[in-house]
N, C-alpha and C positions, 0 to 999 in steps of 0.2 A: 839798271839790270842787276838782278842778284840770281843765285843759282842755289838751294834747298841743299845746303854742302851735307846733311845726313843721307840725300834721295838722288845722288850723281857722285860719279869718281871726281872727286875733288883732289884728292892726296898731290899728283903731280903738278895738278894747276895753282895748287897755294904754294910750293915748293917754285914753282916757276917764278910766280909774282913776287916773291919774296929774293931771287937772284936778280929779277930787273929791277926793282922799286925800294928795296931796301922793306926794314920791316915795318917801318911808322908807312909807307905808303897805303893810299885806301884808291886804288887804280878802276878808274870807270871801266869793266868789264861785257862784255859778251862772250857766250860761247852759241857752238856753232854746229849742232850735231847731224852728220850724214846730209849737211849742205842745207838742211834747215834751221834757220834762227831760231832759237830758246827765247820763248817772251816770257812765259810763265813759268811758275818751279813745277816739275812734274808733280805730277796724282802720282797717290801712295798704287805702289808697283811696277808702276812707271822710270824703274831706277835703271842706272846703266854701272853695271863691272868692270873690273879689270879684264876679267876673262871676256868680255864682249868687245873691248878697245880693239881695234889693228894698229892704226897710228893717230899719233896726234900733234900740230904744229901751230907754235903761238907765234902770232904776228904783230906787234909792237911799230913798225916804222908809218910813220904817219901818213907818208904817202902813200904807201901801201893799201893804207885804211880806206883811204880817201878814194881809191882807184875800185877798192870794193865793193864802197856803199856803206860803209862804218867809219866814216870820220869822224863822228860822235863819239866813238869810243877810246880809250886810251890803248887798250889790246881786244886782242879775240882769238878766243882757241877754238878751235877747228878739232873737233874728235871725228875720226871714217871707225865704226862697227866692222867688225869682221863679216857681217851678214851683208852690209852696204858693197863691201867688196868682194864682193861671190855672186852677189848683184848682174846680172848681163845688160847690158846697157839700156836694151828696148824695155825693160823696168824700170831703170833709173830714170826714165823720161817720164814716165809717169808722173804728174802732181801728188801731191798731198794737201788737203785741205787745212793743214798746218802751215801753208805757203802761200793761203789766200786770206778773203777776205769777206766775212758777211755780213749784208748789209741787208735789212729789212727782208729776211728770211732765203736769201738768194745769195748764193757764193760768185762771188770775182773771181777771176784769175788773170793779173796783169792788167784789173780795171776794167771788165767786160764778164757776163755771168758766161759762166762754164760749160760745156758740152762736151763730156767722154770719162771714159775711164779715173776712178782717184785711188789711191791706195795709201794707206794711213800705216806708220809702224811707231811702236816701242822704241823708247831712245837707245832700249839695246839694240836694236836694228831688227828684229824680226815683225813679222807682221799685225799689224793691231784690227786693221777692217781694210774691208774694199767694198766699191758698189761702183755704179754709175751717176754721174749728174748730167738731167737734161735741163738747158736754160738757167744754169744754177742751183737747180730743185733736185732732190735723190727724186732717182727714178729705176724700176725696176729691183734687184733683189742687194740689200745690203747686207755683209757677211761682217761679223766682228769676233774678232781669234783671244785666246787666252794666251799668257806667253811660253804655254808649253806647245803652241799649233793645234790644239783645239778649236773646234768653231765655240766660240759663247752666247749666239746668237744670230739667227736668221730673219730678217723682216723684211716683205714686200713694202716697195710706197710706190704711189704715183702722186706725181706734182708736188713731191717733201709731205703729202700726207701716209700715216700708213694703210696701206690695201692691199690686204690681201693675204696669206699663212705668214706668222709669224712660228719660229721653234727655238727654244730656250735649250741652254745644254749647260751639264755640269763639266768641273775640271779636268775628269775623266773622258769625257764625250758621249759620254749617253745624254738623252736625251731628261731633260727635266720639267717640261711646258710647251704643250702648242694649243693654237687657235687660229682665229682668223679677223681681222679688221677690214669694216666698210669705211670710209668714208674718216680715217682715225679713230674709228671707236671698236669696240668690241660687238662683235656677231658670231652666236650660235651658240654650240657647245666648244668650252674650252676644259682640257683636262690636264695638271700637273701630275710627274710620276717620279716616285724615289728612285734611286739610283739599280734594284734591281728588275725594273720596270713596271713594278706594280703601280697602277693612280692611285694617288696619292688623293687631289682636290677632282670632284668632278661640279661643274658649274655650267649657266647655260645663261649670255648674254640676248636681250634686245637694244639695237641703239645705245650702245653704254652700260646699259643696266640691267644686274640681276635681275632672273626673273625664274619663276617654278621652283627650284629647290639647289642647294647644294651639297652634295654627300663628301666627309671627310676620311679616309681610311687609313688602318696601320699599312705596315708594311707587309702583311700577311696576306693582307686581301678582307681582312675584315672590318664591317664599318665599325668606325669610330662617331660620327655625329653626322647626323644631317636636321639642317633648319630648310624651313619653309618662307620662300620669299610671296607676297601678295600686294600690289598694288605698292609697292616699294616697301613694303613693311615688312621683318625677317622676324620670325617665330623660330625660336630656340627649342629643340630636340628634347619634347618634353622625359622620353626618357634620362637625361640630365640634368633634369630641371632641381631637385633635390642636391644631388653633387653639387651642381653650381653657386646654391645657396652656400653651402658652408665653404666653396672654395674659394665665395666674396667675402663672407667673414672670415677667412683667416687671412687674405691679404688686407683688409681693415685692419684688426691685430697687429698683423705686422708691421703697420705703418705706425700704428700706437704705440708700437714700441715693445711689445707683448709676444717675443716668438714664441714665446712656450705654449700660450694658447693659440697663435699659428698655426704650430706643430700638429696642435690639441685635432682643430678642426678638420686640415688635411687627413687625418689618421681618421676622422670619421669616416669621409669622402671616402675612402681604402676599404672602410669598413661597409659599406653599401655595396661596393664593385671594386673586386682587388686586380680587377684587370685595366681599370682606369688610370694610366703611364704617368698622368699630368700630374695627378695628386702626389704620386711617388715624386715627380720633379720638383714640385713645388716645397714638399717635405726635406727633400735631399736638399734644395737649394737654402731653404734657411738655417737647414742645419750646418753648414759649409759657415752661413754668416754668424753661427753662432760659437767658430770656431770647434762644431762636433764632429771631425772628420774622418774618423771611422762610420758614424751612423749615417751620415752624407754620401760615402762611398758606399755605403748596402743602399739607401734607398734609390739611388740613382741609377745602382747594379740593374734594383728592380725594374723600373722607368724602361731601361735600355733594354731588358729582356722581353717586355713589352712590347718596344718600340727601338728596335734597334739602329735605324735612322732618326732618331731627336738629337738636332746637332747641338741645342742649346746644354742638353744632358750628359753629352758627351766633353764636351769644353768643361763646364764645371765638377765632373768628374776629375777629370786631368787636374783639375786645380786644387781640388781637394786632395789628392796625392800629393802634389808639389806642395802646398802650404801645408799640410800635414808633416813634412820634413823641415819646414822651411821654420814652424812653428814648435816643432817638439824641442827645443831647448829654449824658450823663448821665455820673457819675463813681463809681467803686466808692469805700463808704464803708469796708468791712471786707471780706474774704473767708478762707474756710479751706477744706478737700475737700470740705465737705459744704454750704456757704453762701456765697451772695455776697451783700451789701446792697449797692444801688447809690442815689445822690439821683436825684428829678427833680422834673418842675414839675406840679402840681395840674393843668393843662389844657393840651393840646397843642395847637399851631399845626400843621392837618392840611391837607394840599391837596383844594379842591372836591370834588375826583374821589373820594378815598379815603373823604372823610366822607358823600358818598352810599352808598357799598357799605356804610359802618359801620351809617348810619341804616338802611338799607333788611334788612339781617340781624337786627338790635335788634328792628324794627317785626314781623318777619315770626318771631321768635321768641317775642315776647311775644304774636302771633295763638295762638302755639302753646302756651301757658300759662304760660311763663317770664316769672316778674314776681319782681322783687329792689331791694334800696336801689341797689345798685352799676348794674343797668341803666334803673333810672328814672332816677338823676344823669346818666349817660351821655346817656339822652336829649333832656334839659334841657340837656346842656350844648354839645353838637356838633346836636342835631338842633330843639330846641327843642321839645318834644314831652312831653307828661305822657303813660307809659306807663297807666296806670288810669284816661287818660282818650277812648282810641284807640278 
Protein backbone atom coordinates (compact mmCIF):
# COMPACT_ATOMS: atom_id res chain seq x y z
CA UNK A 1 0.00 0.00 0.00
CA UNK A 2 1.38 3.39 -0.75
CA UNK A 3 -0.45 6.81 -0.61
CA UNK A 4 0.35 9.67 -3.64
CA UNK A 5 2.09 11.77 -0.47
CA UNK A 6 1.72 15.12 -3.18
CA UNK A 7 -2.36 14.15 -3.56
CA UNK A 8 -3.41 13.43 0.50
CA UNK A 9 -2.36 15.22 3.82
CA UNK A 10 0.75 13.37 4.53
CA UNK A 11 2.55 15.89 6.78
CA UNK A 12 1.25 14.31 10.27
CA UNK A 13 1.35 10.77 9.11
CA UNK A 14 5.17 10.83 8.00
CA UNK A 15 5.80 12.76 11.27
CA UNK A 16 3.99 10.01 13.11
CA UNK A 17 5.81 6.94 11.37
CA UNK A 18 8.89 8.61 12.01
CA UNK A 19 8.22 8.84 16.16
CA UNK A 20 7.10 4.98 16.05
CA UNK A 21 9.66 3.41 13.65
CA UNK A 22 12.51 5.59 13.78
CA UNK A 23 13.78 7.14 10.46
CA UNK A 24 15.45 4.17 8.61
CA UNK A 25 11.93 2.26 9.09
CA UNK A 26 10.03 1.63 5.77
CA UNK A 27 6.46 0.53 7.86
CA UNK A 28 3.85 -1.51 5.78
CA UNK A 29 1.15 1.14 5.82
CA UNK A 30 -2.61 1.62 5.31
CA UNK A 31 -4.69 4.39 5.55
CA UNK A 32 -8.14 4.57 6.11
CA UNK A 33 -10.26 7.42 5.00
CA UNK A 34 -13.98 8.13 6.48
CA UNK A 35 -14.10 4.24 7.22
CA UNK A 36 -13.01 3.38 3.72
CA UNK A 37 -9.89 1.65 2.80
CA UNK A 38 -7.37 3.66 0.21
CA UNK A 39 -6.37 0.81 -2.36
CA UNK A 40 -5.43 3.17 -4.91
CA UNK A 41 -3.64 6.84 -4.86
CA UNK A 42 -6.37 9.22 -5.59
CA UNK A 43 -7.12 10.89 -9.13
CA UNK A 44 -5.81 14.28 -9.60
CA UNK A 45 -8.51 16.35 -7.28
CA UNK A 46 -9.23 13.79 -5.49
CA UNK A 47 -6.96 15.33 -2.66
CA UNK A 48 -7.82 15.77 1.06
CA UNK A 49 -6.57 19.16 3.28
CA UNK A 50 -5.86 19.98 6.53
CA UNK A 51 -8.80 22.11 6.58
CA UNK A 52 -10.94 18.95 5.62
CA UNK A 53 -9.36 16.68 8.65
CA UNK A 54 -11.58 16.44 11.89
CA UNK A 55 -9.41 13.95 13.60
CA UNK A 56 -7.16 11.29 12.97
CA UNK A 57 -5.81 8.11 14.90
CA UNK A 58 -2.89 5.64 14.17
CA UNK A 59 -3.08 2.36 15.35
CA UNK A 60 0.12 0.45 15.56
CA UNK A 61 -0.70 -2.69 18.16
CA UNK A 62 -0.91 -5.63 16.50
CA UNK A 63 -3.66 -7.03 17.85
CA UNK A 64 -5.55 -4.45 17.30
CA UNK A 65 -4.87 -4.74 13.60
CA UNK A 66 -5.79 -8.12 13.76
CA UNK A 67 -9.21 -7.50 15.41
CA UNK A 68 -9.71 -5.02 12.45
CA UNK A 69 -9.09 -6.96 9.59
CA UNK A 70 -5.57 -5.30 8.88
CA UNK A 71 -3.09 -7.66 10.21
CA UNK A 72 -1.34 -7.38 7.12
CA UNK A 73 -0.29 -4.25 8.01
CA UNK A 74 2.28 -2.77 10.41
CA UNK A 75 -0.06 0.64 11.21
CA UNK A 76 -3.14 2.27 9.77
CA UNK A 77 -4.39 5.67 10.10
CA UNK A 78 -7.71 6.27 10.33
CA UNK A 79 -8.56 10.09 8.91
CA UNK A 80 -12.79 11.06 9.83
CA UNK A 81 -13.44 14.43 7.34
CA UNK A 82 -15.19 17.07 8.97
CA UNK A 83 -18.09 16.34 6.37
CA UNK A 84 -17.98 12.63 7.52
CA UNK A 85 -18.80 13.99 10.84
CA UNK A 86 -21.78 16.25 10.23
CA UNK A 87 -22.73 13.20 8.47
CA UNK A 88 -26.34 11.86 10.16
CA UNK A 89 -26.03 8.40 10.57
CA UNK A 90 -28.90 7.16 8.15
CA UNK A 91 -26.17 8.44 5.40
CA UNK A 92 -23.38 6.99 6.89
CA UNK A 93 -25.14 3.49 6.32
CA UNK A 94 -25.14 4.20 2.91
CA UNK A 95 -22.34 2.09 0.90
CA UNK A 96 -19.99 3.42 -1.44
CA UNK A 97 -18.94 1.48 -4.37
CA UNK A 98 -15.36 2.10 -3.07
CA UNK A 99 -16.27 -0.68 -0.42
CA UNK A 100 -17.33 -3.18 -3.00
CA UNK A 101 -16.47 -5.14 -5.50
CA UNK A 102 -16.82 -5.80 -9.35
CA UNK A 103 -17.00 -8.62 -10.93
CA UNK A 104 -17.94 -9.08 -14.58
CA UNK A 105 -19.84 -5.84 -14.74
CA UNK A 106 -21.96 -6.33 -11.56
CA UNK A 107 -21.06 -4.85 -8.02
CA UNK A 108 -20.73 -7.04 -4.63
CA UNK A 109 -21.41 -5.88 -1.58
CA UNK A 110 -20.23 -8.36 1.29
CA UNK A 111 -20.08 -11.08 -1.80
CA UNK A 112 -23.69 -10.80 -3.25
CA UNK A 113 -24.66 -8.02 -6.24
CA UNK A 114 -26.35 -4.99 -4.71
CA UNK A 115 -29.67 -3.60 -4.51
CA UNK A 116 -30.32 0.08 -3.06
CA UNK A 117 -29.02 3.32 -2.73
CA UNK A 118 -24.71 4.13 -3.20
CA UNK A 119 -23.24 7.18 -2.48
CA UNK A 120 -19.71 7.78 -3.56
CA UNK A 121 -17.51 10.92 -2.00
CA UNK A 122 -14.17 12.81 -2.34
CA UNK A 123 -11.64 11.85 0.24
CA UNK A 124 -12.31 15.29 1.39
CA UNK A 125 -15.47 13.91 2.51
CA UNK A 126 -18.06 15.76 0.31
CA UNK A 127 -19.97 14.17 -2.16
CA UNK A 128 -18.69 12.78 -5.53
CA UNK A 129 -21.88 10.88 -7.11
CA UNK A 130 -25.00 8.95 -6.09
CA UNK A 131 -27.35 6.72 -8.03
CA UNK A 132 -29.07 3.56 -7.43
CA UNK A 133 -27.88 -0.12 -8.13
CA UNK A 134 -30.44 -2.82 -8.97
CA UNK A 135 -28.88 -6.43 -9.02
CA UNK A 136 -25.47 -4.91 -8.98
CA UNK A 137 -26.18 -2.89 -12.34
CA UNK A 138 -26.79 1.22 -12.10
CA UNK A 139 -30.18 1.67 -12.56
CA UNK A 140 -32.26 4.67 -12.76
CA UNK A 141 -30.70 8.37 -12.71
CA UNK A 142 -26.84 8.74 -11.62
CA UNK A 143 -25.83 12.06 -10.32
CA UNK A 144 -22.02 12.95 -10.19
CA UNK A 145 -20.97 16.47 -8.05
CA UNK A 146 -17.90 18.51 -8.62
CA UNK A 147 -16.07 19.38 -5.34
CA UNK A 148 -17.59 22.66 -4.99
CA UNK A 149 -21.50 20.77 -4.96
CA UNK A 150 -22.09 21.10 -8.27
CA UNK A 151 -23.85 18.51 -10.37
CA UNK A 152 -20.97 17.44 -13.19
CA UNK A 153 -23.25 15.18 -14.65
CA UNK A 154 -26.59 13.49 -14.96
CA UNK A 155 -27.18 10.09 -16.72
CA UNK A 156 -30.11 7.76 -16.99
CA UNK A 157 -29.17 3.75 -17.19
CA UNK A 158 -31.08 0.76 -17.04
CA UNK A 159 -29.43 -2.54 -16.43
CA UNK A 160 -25.59 -0.59 -16.23
CA UNK A 161 -26.43 0.53 -19.75
CA UNK A 162 -27.01 4.09 -20.41
CA UNK A 163 -30.85 5.05 -21.29
CA UNK A 164 -32.22 7.56 -21.38
CA UNK A 165 -31.20 12.03 -20.99
CA UNK A 166 -28.12 12.39 -20.08
CA UNK A 167 -26.87 16.53 -18.92
CA UNK A 168 -23.38 17.55 -18.82
CA UNK A 169 -22.66 20.79 -16.59
CA UNK A 170 -19.79 23.06 -16.05
CA UNK A 171 -17.92 24.22 -12.69
CA UNK A 172 -20.27 26.80 -12.30
CA UNK A 173 -23.41 24.76 -12.87
CA UNK A 174 -24.94 25.78 -15.99
CA UNK A 175 -25.55 23.42 -18.03
CA UNK A 176 -22.91 22.39 -20.89
CA UNK A 177 -24.44 19.21 -23.02
CA UNK A 178 -27.42 17.14 -23.12
CA UNK A 179 -29.01 14.37 -25.15
CA UNK A 180 -30.38 11.13 -24.84
CA UNK A 181 -29.18 7.40 -25.12
CA UNK A 182 -31.12 4.21 -26.37
CA UNK A 183 -29.76 1.35 -25.68
CA UNK A 184 -25.91 2.86 -24.70
CA UNK A 185 -25.54 4.75 -27.74
CA UNK A 186 -26.56 8.07 -28.72
CA UNK A 187 -30.14 9.03 -30.12
CA UNK A 188 -31.50 12.19 -31.72
CA UNK A 189 -30.51 15.59 -31.48
CA UNK A 190 -27.84 16.27 -29.02
CA UNK A 191 -26.76 19.96 -28.35
CA UNK A 192 -23.57 21.39 -26.33
CA UNK A 193 -23.92 25.22 -24.89
CA UNK A 194 -21.24 27.68 -23.65
CA UNK A 195 -21.45 28.89 -20.40
CA UNK A 196 -23.79 31.87 -21.31
CA UNK A 197 -26.27 29.42 -22.84
CA UNK A 198 -25.84 29.96 -26.25
CA UNK A 199 -25.28 26.20 -28.41
CA UNK A 200 -22.34 26.01 -28.83
CA UNK A 201 -22.38 22.14 -31.07
CA UNK A 202 -25.72 21.25 -32.60
CA UNK A 203 -25.58 17.40 -33.77
CA UNK A 204 -28.11 14.92 -34.57
CA UNK A 205 -27.32 10.94 -33.68
CA UNK A 206 -28.82 7.59 -35.43
CA UNK A 207 -27.80 4.39 -33.47
CA UNK A 208 -24.39 5.93 -32.58
CA UNK A 209 -23.93 7.65 -35.44
CA UNK A 210 -23.85 11.02 -36.95
CA UNK A 211 -26.09 11.62 -39.33
CA UNK A 212 -27.64 15.05 -41.48
CA UNK A 213 -25.40 17.68 -40.46
CA UNK A 214 -23.69 19.41 -37.56
CA UNK A 215 -23.69 23.26 -37.05
CA UNK A 216 -20.77 24.68 -34.92
CA UNK A 217 -21.36 28.29 -33.31
CA UNK A 218 -19.46 31.37 -31.46
CA UNK A 219 -20.72 32.45 -28.59
CA UNK A 220 -22.77 35.06 -30.13
CA UNK A 221 -24.99 32.94 -31.83
CA UNK A 222 -23.37 33.06 -35.00
CA UNK A 223 -22.42 30.03 -37.08
CA UNK A 224 -19.09 29.17 -37.10
CA UNK A 225 -18.95 25.75 -39.35
CA UNK A 226 -21.26 23.34 -40.29
CA UNK A 227 -20.25 19.89 -42.26
CA UNK A 228 -22.54 17.54 -43.83
CA UNK A 229 -22.63 13.95 -42.79
CA UNK A 230 -23.90 11.28 -45.66
CA UNK A 231 -23.91 7.76 -45.45
CA UNK A 232 -21.13 8.14 -42.68
CA UNK A 233 -19.11 10.39 -44.95
CA UNK A 234 -18.58 14.19 -43.25
CA UNK A 235 -18.28 17.06 -45.94
CA UNK A 236 -16.42 19.92 -44.60
CA UNK A 237 -18.16 23.55 -44.79
CA UNK A 238 -17.05 24.50 -48.06
CA UNK A 239 -17.32 27.86 -47.21
CA UNK A 240 -13.85 26.87 -45.23
CA UNK A 241 -12.66 25.07 -47.53
CA UNK A 242 -9.81 27.70 -48.62
CA UNK A 243 -9.04 28.60 -44.88
CA UNK A 244 -8.51 25.19 -44.26
CA UNK A 245 -6.08 24.70 -46.80
CA UNK A 246 -3.58 27.10 -45.61
CA UNK A 247 -4.39 26.49 -41.92
CA UNK A 248 -2.85 22.72 -42.95
CA UNK A 249 -0.14 24.23 -44.41
CA UNK A 250 1.00 26.21 -41.70
CA UNK A 251 0.64 23.47 -39.22
CA UNK A 252 2.94 21.31 -41.91
CA UNK A 253 5.44 24.42 -41.52
CA UNK A 254 5.41 24.30 -38.16
CA UNK A 255 6.20 20.98 -37.66
CA UNK A 256 9.06 21.48 -40.30
CA UNK A 257 10.27 23.51 -38.15
CA UNK A 258 9.48 26.86 -40.18
CA UNK A 259 7.27 29.14 -37.80
CA UNK A 260 7.78 32.15 -39.67
CA UNK A 261 6.07 30.68 -42.50
CA UNK A 262 3.50 29.23 -40.11
CA UNK A 263 2.83 32.66 -39.08
CA UNK A 264 3.04 33.42 -42.92
CA UNK A 265 0.07 31.19 -43.84
CA UNK A 266 -2.22 31.78 -40.73
CA UNK A 267 -2.08 35.63 -41.55
CA UNK A 268 -3.41 34.53 -45.00
CA UNK A 269 -6.39 32.62 -43.45
CA UNK A 270 -7.01 36.28 -41.40
CA UNK A 271 -6.69 37.70 -44.54
CA UNK A 272 -9.80 35.92 -46.26
CA UNK A 273 -12.01 36.20 -43.11
CA UNK A 274 -10.69 38.39 -40.16
CA UNK A 275 -13.56 37.10 -38.07
CA UNK A 276 -12.09 33.51 -38.30
CA UNK A 277 -10.90 33.14 -33.97
CA UNK A 278 -8.81 29.96 -34.87
CA UNK A 279 -6.35 31.49 -37.29
CA UNK A 280 -5.95 34.35 -34.74
CA UNK A 281 -5.20 31.19 -32.04
CA UNK A 282 -3.20 29.42 -34.19
CA UNK A 283 -1.04 32.69 -35.07
CA UNK A 284 -0.89 33.67 -31.17
CA UNK A 285 -0.14 30.19 -30.24
CA UNK A 286 3.19 29.96 -32.30
CA UNK A 287 4.01 33.06 -31.66
CA UNK A 288 4.00 32.27 -27.67
CA UNK A 289 6.48 29.22 -29.04
CA UNK A 290 8.49 31.57 -30.68
CA UNK A 291 9.02 33.33 -27.46
CA UNK A 292 6.98 36.64 -29.29
CA UNK A 293 4.90 37.55 -26.36
CA UNK A 294 3.76 40.78 -26.93
CA UNK A 295 2.41 39.60 -30.67
CA UNK A 296 0.97 36.45 -29.03
CA UNK A 297 -0.79 38.41 -26.37
CA UNK A 298 -2.63 40.82 -29.36
CA UNK A 299 -3.34 37.82 -31.51
CA UNK A 300 -5.05 35.94 -28.85
CA UNK A 301 -6.66 39.34 -27.53
CA UNK A 302 -8.09 38.86 -31.01
CA UNK A 303 -9.08 35.13 -30.98
CA UNK A 304 -10.85 35.92 -27.65
CA UNK A 305 -12.83 38.98 -28.84
CA UNK A 306 -13.97 36.66 -31.40
CA UNK A 307 -14.70 33.89 -29.35
CA UNK A 308 -14.66 34.71 -25.94
CA UNK A 309 -15.19 31.22 -24.51
CA UNK A 310 -11.86 29.37 -26.32
CA UNK A 311 -10.56 28.08 -23.22
CA UNK A 312 -7.41 26.73 -25.20
CA UNK A 313 -6.86 30.85 -25.95
CA UNK A 314 -7.51 31.85 -22.83
CA UNK A 315 -4.76 29.45 -21.07
CA UNK A 316 -2.24 30.37 -23.47
CA UNK A 317 -2.92 33.90 -23.09
CA UNK A 318 -2.19 33.65 -19.38
CA UNK A 319 1.04 32.05 -20.32
CA UNK A 320 2.25 34.29 -22.57
CA UNK A 321 1.83 37.02 -19.75
CA UNK A 322 3.53 34.81 -17.22
CA UNK A 323 6.61 33.76 -19.48
CA UNK A 324 6.82 37.05 -20.91
CA UNK A 325 8.00 38.14 -17.23
CA UNK A 326 9.45 34.97 -16.51
CA UNK A 327 11.50 35.48 -19.71
CA UNK A 328 12.40 39.22 -19.91
CA UNK A 329 15.66 38.96 -18.13
CA UNK A 330 16.48 35.61 -19.39
CA UNK A 331 19.76 34.50 -21.55
CA UNK A 332 19.85 32.04 -24.45
CA UNK A 333 21.65 28.91 -23.32
CA UNK A 334 21.99 27.18 -26.94
CA UNK A 335 20.50 28.03 -30.12
CA UNK A 336 20.57 26.69 -33.84
CA UNK A 337 17.58 27.31 -37.01
CA UNK A 338 15.48 25.08 -35.50
CA UNK A 339 15.84 25.72 -31.39
CA UNK A 340 16.52 28.11 -29.06
CA UNK A 341 17.00 27.15 -25.23
CA UNK A 342 16.82 30.06 -23.11
CA UNK A 343 17.31 30.17 -18.72
CA UNK A 344 14.87 31.80 -16.43
CA UNK A 345 13.39 31.87 -13.00
CA UNK A 346 10.78 29.24 -11.58
CA UNK A 347 8.33 32.34 -10.70
CA UNK A 348 8.00 35.62 -12.12
CA UNK A 349 7.73 38.95 -10.44
CA UNK A 350 4.40 40.20 -12.35
CA UNK A 351 2.89 43.57 -11.86
CA UNK A 352 -0.77 43.73 -9.93
CA UNK A 353 -2.43 44.51 -12.99
CA UNK A 354 -1.08 41.81 -15.40
CA UNK A 355 -1.51 38.94 -12.60
CA UNK A 356 -5.22 39.86 -12.56
CA UNK A 357 -5.76 39.34 -16.24
CA UNK A 358 -3.52 36.05 -15.79
CA UNK A 359 -5.69 34.84 -12.78
CA UNK A 360 -8.97 35.81 -14.19
CA UNK A 361 -8.26 33.78 -17.87
CA UNK A 362 -6.85 30.60 -15.73
CA UNK A 363 -10.27 30.76 -13.45
CA UNK A 364 -12.44 31.32 -16.40
CA UNK A 365 -10.76 28.57 -18.31
CA UNK A 366 -10.81 26.07 -15.88
CA UNK A 367 -14.98 27.07 -15.65
CA UNK A 368 -14.52 25.89 -19.11
CA UNK A 369 -13.07 22.28 -18.37
CA UNK A 370 -9.31 22.95 -18.74
CA UNK A 371 -7.72 21.51 -15.64
CA UNK A 372 -3.72 20.48 -16.05
CA UNK A 373 -0.61 20.13 -13.52
CA UNK A 374 0.85 23.30 -15.35
CA UNK A 375 -2.50 25.43 -14.65
CA UNK A 376 -3.26 24.36 -11.23
CA UNK A 377 0.73 25.53 -10.33
CA UNK A 378 0.04 28.59 -12.05
CA UNK A 379 -2.82 29.11 -9.79
CA UNK A 380 -1.22 28.51 -6.69
CA UNK A 381 1.28 30.36 -7.52
CA UNK A 382 0.37 33.97 -8.91
CA UNK A 383 -3.36 33.47 -7.89
CA UNK A 384 -3.47 31.46 -4.88
CA UNK A 385 -6.16 29.31 -5.81
CA UNK A 386 -6.61 25.41 -6.05
CA UNK A 387 -7.95 24.95 -9.65
CA UNK A 388 -10.18 21.43 -8.43
CA UNK A 389 -11.17 23.38 -5.69
CA UNK A 390 -13.12 26.49 -7.57
Amino acid sequence: MRFNKTAILLGAFSLAFIRMFGQTATPKAAYVVDSILVVNDPEKGDDILEEDVSDLSIIKNKDSLKLLGYGQFDVVSYVFTKAYRARPDSIKIIPSTKSMQRKEGVWLFHGVPYTGRVINYYYSGRKQAEGWLLNGKVSGVDILYYQNGHKSLEREYKEGRSNGIEKEYYIDGSLSQEGRYVDGKEEGIWRSYYPNGQVKLYDVYKTGELVDSAIKYYSSGLVREKVFIKNGKVTSDPKLTRINQLMTKSAERNKEGDAGAAIGYAAKAIQIDSTYADAYFSSGTLELNEFRFDEAIDDLDKALTIEPFMEAALVNRAFARIRKYQFSNSRSLSKNKDVEVRASGDKAAIPASDKEKICVDLQKAVLLGQKSAMINEALANYCQLNSWRL
